[in-house]
VOLO-569333 format. One line per 5 residues: number of its first residue (from 1); their letters; for each residue x, y, z of C-alpha. Coordinates in Angstrom, 2 decimals, padded with zeros to 5 digits. Each point is the difference from the previous one (the first is absolute). Example, Ala and Ser with C-alpha at 12.3 -4.5 7.8 and 13.67 -1.06 7.14 Angstrom:
1 = as = 012.30/-004.50/007.80  001.37/003.44/-000.66
This chain:
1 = xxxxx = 042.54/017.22/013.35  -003.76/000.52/-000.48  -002.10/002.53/002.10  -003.91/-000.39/000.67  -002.04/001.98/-002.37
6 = xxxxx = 000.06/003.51/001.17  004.06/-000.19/001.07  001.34/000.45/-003.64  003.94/-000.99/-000.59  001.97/001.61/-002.31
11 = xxxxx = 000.12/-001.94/-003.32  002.92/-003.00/-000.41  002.56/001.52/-002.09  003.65/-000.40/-001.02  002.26/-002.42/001.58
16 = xxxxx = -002.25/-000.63/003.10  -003.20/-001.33/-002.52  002.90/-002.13/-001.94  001.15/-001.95/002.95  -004.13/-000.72/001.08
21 = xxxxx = -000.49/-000.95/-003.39  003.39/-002.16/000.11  -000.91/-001.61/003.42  -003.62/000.04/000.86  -003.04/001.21/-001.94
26 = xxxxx = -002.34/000.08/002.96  -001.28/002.94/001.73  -002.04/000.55/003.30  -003.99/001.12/-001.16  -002.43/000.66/002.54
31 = xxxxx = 002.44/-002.52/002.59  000.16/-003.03/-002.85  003.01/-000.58/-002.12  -001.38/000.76/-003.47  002.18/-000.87/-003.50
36 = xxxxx = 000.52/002.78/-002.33  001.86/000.10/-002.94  001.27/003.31/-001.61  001.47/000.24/-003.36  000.76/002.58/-002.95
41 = xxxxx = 000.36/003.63/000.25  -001.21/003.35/-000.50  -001.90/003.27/001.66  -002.75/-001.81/000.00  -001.55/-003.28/001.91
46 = xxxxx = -002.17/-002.88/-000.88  -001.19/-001.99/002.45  -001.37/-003.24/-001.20  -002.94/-002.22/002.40  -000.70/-003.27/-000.76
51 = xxxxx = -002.93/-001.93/-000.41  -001.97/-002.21/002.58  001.86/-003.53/000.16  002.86/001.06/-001.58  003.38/002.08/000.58
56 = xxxxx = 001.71/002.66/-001.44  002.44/-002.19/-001.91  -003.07/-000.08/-002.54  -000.32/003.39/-001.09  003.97/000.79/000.20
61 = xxxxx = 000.14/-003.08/-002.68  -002.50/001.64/-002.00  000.60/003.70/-000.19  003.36/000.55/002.08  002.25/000.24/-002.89
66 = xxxxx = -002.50/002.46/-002.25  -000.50/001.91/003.67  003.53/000.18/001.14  001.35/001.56/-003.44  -001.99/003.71/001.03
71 = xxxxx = -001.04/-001.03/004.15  001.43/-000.63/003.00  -001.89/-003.40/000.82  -001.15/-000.87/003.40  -002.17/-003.17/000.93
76 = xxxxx = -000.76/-001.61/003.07  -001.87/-003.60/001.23  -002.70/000.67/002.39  -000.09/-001.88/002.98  -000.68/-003.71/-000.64
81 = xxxxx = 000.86/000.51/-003.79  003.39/-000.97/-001.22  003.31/000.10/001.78  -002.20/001.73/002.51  -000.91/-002.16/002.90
86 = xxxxx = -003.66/-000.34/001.26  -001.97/000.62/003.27  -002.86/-001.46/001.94  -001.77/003.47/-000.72  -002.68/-000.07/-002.66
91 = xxxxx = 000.59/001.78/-003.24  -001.99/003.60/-000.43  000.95/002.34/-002.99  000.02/002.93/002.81  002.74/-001.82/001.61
96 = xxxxx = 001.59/-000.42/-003.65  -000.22/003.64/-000.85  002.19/000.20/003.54  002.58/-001.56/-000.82  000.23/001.61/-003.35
101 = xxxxx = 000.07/003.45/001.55  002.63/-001.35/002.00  002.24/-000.54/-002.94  -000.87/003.40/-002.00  001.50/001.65/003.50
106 = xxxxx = 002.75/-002.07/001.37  001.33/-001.50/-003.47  -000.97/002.11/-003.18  000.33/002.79/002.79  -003.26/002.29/-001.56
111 = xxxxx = -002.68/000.28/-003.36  000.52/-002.85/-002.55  -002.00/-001.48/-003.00  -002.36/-002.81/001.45  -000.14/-002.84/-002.74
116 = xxxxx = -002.37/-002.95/001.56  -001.28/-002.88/-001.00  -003.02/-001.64/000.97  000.04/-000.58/003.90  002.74/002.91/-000.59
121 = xxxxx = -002.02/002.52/-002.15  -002.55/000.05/002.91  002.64/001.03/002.51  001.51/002.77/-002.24  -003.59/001.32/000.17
126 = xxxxx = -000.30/-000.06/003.70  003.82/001.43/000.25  -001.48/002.69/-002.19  -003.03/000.34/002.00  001.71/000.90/003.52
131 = xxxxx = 003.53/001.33/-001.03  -000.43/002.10/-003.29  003.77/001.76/000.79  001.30/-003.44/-000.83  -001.11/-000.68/-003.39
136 = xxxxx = 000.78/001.47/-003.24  -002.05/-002.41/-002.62  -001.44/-003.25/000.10  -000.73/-002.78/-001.98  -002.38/-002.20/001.03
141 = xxxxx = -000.42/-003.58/-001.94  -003.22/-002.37/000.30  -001.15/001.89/003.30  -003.27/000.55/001.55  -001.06/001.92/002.89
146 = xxxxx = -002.63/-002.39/001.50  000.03/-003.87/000.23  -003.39/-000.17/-001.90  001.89/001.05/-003.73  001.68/-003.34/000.43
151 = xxxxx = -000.95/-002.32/-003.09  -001.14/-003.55/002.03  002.42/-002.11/-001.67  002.01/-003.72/000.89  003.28/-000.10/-000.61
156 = xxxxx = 001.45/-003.78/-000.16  003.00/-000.10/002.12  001.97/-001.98/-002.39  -000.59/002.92/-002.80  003.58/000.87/-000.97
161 = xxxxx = -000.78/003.47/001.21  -000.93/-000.95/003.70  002.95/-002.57/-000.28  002.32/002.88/-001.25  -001.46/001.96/003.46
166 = xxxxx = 000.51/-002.72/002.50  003.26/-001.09/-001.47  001.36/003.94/000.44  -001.26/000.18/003.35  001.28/-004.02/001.02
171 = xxxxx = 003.80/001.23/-001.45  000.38/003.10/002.58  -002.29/000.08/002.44  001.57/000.17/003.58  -002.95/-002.13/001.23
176 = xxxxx = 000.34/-003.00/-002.34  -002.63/-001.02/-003.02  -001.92/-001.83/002.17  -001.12/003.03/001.87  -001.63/001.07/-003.42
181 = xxxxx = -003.04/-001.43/001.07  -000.85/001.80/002.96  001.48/003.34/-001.77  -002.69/-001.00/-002.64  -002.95/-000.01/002.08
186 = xxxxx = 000.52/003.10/001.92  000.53/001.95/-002.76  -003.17/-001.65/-001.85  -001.73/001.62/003.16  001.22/003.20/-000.64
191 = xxxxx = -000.56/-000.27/-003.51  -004.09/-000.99/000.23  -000.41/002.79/002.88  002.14/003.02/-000.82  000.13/002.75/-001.41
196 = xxxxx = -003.12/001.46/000.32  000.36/003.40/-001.47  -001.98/001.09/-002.83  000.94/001.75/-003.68  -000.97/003.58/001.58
201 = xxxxx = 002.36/-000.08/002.86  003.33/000.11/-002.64  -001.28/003.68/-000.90  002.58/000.91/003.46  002.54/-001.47/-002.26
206 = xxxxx = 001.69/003.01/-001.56  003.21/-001.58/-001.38  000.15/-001.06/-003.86  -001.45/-003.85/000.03  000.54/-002.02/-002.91
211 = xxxxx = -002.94/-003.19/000.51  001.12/-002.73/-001.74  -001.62/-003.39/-000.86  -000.29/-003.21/-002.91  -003.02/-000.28/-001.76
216 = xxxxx = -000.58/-003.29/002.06  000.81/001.38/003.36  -001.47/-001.67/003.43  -001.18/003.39/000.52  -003.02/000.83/-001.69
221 = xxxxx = 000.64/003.08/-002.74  -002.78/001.81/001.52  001.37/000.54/003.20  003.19/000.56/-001.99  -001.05/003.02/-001.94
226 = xxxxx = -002.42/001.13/002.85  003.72/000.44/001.93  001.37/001.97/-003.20  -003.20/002.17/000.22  000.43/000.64/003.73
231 = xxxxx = 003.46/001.32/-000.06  000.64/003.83/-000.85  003.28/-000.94/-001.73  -000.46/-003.55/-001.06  000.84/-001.56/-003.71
236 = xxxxx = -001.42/-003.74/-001.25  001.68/-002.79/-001.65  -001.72/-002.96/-000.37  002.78/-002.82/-001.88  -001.90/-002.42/-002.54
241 = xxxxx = 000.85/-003.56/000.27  001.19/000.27/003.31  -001.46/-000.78/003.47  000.43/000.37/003.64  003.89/-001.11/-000.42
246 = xxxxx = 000.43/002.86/-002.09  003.52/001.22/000.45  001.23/-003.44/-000.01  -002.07/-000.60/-003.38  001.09/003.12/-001.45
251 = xxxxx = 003.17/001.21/001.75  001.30/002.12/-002.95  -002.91/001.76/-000.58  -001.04/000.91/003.20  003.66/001.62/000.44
256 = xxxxx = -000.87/001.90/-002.23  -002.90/001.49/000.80  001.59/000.74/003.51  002.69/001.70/-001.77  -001.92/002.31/-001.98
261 = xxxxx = -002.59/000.55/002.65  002.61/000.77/002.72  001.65/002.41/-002.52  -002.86/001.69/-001.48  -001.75/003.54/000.56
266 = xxxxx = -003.27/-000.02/002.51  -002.24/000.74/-001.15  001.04/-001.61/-003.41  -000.53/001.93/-002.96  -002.87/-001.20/-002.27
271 = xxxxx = -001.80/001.36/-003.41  -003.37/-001.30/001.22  -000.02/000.54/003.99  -002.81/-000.83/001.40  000.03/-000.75/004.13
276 = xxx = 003.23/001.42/000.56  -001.87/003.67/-001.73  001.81/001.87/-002.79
């Protein structure tokens, strides 16, 4: 059903999207059978990107029901992520951004709202970066722009929050939870090499971006606010007692900030503006 990026289809609707939904959730990106889930209604579209490691399941447990009550909800697993299988191919957040194009044309079927995570904020950035036409707002959530922002940090892989990832990916992954490993170790090559952009290069980024992050992030809040600085339309939240897991910590409350960001005036209307100029 999918068409290379470039080759837009028209968007699934009526009783043809009910029997794909029905029968088979999996849609041809960039020559790959990619998962995608699509859920609640309205004029408007979110599309939801997971984080590195993990799936969309994640953030559709966490925000989908707040989301779907106002959005139409879209999410999709990257290759090698969730129910969607893996290559021999190396993982590159170009490549990501790709695929994620792909789904704005073939499935959403034009401009949506571009709420990512993580591994997933990073791509909505690059989306943003080479097709503006396709995006609306973003959100991005404990994001950085180059590798370097990256808090040096061990997690033990018998935390309950690396269990919780492994366990998710183990329960639908085509490839089998044994094949976590080698998932693992290209993406922590990704992950120490890319992205290399810098703060400066998000002032392209015209859309309304809402930078997100805990006050205990793996990204280090300088590089987070120097991204708020950067971008012409960009707003700050920074969630105390939270870190890098944020909208799994703090799934009501970062709902709601979506919410009333997605639904607010731009620029918004403050008694004391200062950067956004009176």
């Amino acid at each position: 059903m999918g068409e290379l990026e470039g080759s837009p289809t028209p968007r699934l609707d009526g009783l043809t999207h009910l029997v794909w939904m029905l029968v088979d959730r999996t849609i041809d990106i960039a020559g790959h059978p990619t998962w995608v889930d699509d859920r609640g209604a309205g004029d408007e579209t979110i599309l939801l990107l997971h984080g590195g490691l993990s799936n969309s399941g994640l953030l559709l447990d966490a925000l989908g029901d707040a989301l779907t009550a106002r959005y139409r909800v879209m999410s999709f697993d990257r290759r090698g992520h969730g129910r969607t299988a893996d290559t021999d191919a190396p993982f590159h957040y170009a490549d990501m951004a790709t695929e994620t194009i792909g789904v704005l044309d073939s499935v959403v079927g034009g401009r949506a709202h571009l709420v990512g995570w993580s591994d997933g904020g990073i791509v909505s950035l690059l989306v943003a970066l080479r097709r503006p036409d396709l995006v609306d707002r973003m959100v991005v959530i404990g994001t950085n722009v180059h590798h370097d922002a990256v808090v040096p940090f061990d997690l033990d892989p018998s935390a309950p929050f690396a269990t919780q990832i492994y366990e998710a990916y183990a329960a639908v992954s085509p490839d089998g939870g044994e094949h976590f490993g080698e998932m693992f170790e290209r993406f922590r090559v990704m992950a120490t090499t890319e992205p290399t952009m810098t703060p400066d290069d998000l002032a392209a980024i015209t859309a309304p971006t809402l930078v997100m992050a805990g006050d205990d992030d793996i990204i280090r809040l300088d590089h987070t606010c120097a991204m708020y600085e950067a971008l012409p339309a960009g707003r700050l939240a920074i969630a105390p007692g939270a870190s890098h897991a944020l909208p799994i910590e703090q799934p009501a409350l970062v709902a709601s900030l979506i919410l009333d960001f997605l639904a607010s005036d731009d620029p918004p209307p403050t008694l004391m503006a200062i950067r956004r100029g009176p």
